[in-house]
C-alpha positions as CSV (number, residue, x, y, z in Angstrom):
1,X,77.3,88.0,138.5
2,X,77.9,90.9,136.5
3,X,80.4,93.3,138.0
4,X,79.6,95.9,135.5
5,X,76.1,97.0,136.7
6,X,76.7,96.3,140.5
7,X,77.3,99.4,142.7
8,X,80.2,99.2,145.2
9,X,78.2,99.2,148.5
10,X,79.8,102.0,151.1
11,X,79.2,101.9,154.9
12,X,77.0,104.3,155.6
13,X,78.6,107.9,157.4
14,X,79.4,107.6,161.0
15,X,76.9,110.4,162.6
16,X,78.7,112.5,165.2
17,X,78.3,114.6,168.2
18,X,79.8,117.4,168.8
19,X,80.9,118.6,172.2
20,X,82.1,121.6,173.2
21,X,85.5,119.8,173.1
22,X,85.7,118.9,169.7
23,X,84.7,115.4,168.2
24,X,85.0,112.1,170.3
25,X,88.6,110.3,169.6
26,X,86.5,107.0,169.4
27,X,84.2,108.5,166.8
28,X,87.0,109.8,164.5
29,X,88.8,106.8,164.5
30,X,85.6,104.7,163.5
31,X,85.0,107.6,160.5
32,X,88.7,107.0,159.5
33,X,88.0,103.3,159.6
34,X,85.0,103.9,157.5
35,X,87.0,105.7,154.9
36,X,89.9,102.9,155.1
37,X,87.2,100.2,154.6
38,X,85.4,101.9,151.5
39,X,88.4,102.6,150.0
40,X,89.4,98.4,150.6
41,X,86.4,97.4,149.0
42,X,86.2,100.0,145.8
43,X,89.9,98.3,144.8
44,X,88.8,95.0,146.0
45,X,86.0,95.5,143.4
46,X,88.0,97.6,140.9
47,X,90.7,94.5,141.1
48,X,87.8,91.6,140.6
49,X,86.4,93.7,137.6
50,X,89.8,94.0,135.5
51,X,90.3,90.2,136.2
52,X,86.8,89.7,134.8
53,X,87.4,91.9,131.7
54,X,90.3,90.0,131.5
55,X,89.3,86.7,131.7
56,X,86.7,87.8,129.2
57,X,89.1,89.2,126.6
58,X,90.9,85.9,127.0
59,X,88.2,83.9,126.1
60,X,87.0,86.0,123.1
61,X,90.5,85.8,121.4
62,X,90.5,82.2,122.0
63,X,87.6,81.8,120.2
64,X,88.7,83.8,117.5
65,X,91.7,82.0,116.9
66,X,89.9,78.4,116.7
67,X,87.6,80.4,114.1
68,X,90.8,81.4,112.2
69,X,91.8,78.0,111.9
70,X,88.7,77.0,111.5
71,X,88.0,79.3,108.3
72,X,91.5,78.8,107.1
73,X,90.6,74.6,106.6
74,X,86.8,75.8,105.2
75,X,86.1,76.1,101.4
76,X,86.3,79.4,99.5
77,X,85.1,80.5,96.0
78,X,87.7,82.7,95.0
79,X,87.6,85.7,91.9
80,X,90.5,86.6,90.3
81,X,90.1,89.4,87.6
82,X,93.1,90.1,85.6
83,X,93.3,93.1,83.8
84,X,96.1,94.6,81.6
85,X,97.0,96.3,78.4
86,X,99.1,94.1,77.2
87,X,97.9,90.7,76.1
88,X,100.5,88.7,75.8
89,X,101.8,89.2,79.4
90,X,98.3,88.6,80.9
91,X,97.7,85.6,78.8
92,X,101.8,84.0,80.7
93,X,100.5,85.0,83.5
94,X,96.8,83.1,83.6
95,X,98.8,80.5,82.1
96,X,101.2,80.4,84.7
97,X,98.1,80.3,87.7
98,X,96.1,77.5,86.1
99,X,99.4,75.4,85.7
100,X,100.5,76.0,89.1
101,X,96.8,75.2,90.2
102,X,97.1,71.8,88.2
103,X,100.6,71.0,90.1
104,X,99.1,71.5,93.0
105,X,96.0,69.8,92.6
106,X,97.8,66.7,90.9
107,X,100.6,66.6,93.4
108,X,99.5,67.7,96.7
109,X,96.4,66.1,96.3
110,X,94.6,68.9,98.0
111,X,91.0,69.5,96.6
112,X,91.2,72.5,94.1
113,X,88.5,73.4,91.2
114,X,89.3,75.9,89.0
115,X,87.3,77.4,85.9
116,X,89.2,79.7,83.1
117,X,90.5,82.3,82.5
118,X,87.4,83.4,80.9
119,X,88.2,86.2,78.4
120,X,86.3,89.0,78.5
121,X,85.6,91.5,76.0
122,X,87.9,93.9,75.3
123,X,87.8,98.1,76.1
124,X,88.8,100.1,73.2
125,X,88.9,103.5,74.5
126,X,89.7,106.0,71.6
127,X,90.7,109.2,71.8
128,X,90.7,111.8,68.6
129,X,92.9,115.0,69.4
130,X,94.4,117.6,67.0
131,X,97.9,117.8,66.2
132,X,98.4,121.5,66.2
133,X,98.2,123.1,69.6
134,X,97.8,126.4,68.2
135,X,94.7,125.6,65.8
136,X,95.9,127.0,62.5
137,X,97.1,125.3,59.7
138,X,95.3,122.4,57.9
139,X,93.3,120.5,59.9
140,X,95.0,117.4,61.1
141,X,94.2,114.4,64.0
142,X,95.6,112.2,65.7
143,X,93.9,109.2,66.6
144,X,95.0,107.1,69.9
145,X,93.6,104.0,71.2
146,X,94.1,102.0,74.3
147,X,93.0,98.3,74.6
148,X,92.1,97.1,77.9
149,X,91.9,92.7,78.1
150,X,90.5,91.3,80.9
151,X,90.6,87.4,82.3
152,X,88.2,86.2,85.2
153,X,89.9,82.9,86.6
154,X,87.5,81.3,89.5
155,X,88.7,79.0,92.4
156,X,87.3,76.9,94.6
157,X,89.6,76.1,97.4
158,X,91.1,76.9,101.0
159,X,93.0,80.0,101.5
160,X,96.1,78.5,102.2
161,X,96.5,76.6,99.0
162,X,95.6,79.5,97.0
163,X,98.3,81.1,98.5
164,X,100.7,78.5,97.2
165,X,98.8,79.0,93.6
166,X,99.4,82.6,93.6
167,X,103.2,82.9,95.1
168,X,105.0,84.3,92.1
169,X,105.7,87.8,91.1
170,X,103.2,89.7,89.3
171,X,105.1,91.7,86.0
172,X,104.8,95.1,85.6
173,X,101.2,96.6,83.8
174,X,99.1,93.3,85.3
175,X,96.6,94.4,87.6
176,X,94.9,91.5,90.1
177,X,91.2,92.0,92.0
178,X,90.4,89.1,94.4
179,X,86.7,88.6,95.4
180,X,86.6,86.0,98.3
181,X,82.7,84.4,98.7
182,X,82.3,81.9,102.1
């Protein structure tokens, strides 16, 4: 029964006579009665429909939690692109991911398949200004250029053991994007 779309049924109004003498004392007890039994009912109802939404909410975050732990045991495909300027710090730190993935894969014997780091090919962004701000003199540049190296590692595990891969800190310039695939 869905409590939401049922209407709280009333009893209907107690008709009265009127005499010269005002209303009967039998009749306005029966309309107070009325309004003491419609008023029962509407919290009667109003108390059954909170425990139903209740009940309700209850069972939806149960179910959500056994799909937590249920996702948490499933099978990723994880993306990890790795992006810095400097090339020597993101080359220690791919290092340092796939050698912790190997400990963990060769110790803990927990099923993890990983492919790279895959380099990428590096942005060269130039950028040719003047030297003098005033724009007399001889007609000198400067020339400036910032390299850009990017690694794409993938992973193929659960979420909880990727979280013991990646728990070290990340140095200062690295910059991490995760993709997560079901």
């Amino acid at each position: 029964m869905n409590l939401t779309t049922q209407k709280v049924p009333k009893i209907g109004p107690v008709l009265f006579q009127e005499r010269e003498g005002g209303l009967n004392k039998q009749s306005w007890r029966v309309c107070e009665y009325n309004n003491i039994i419609n008023e029962h009912i509407e919290e009667i109802y109003f108390k059954s429909f909170i425990k139903n939404i209740f009940q309700k909410t209850q069972n939806i975050m149960a179910d959500l939690k056994e799909k937590k732990v249920e996702d948490e045991q499933q099978t990723k495909k994880i993306r990890m692109i790795v992006t810095s300027r400097n090339a020597q710090d993101l080359e220690n730190f791919t290092n340092q991911v796939t050698e912790k993935a190997r400990v963990i894969q060769r110790d803990q014997g927990q099923q993890v398949v990983f492919k790279g780091p895959v380099r990428m090919p590096t942005k060269h962004l130039k950028m040719t200004v003047r030297k003098s701000p005033c724009g007399e003199g001889s007609k000198t540049w400067d020339r400036f250029e910032m390299r850009i190296h990017k690694r794409v590692i993938d992973f193929q595990c659960t979420l909880p053991t990727f979280k013991d891969i990646t728990n070290f800190k990340i140095g200062p310039g690295i910059n991490v994007e995760l993709n997560v695939e079901q």
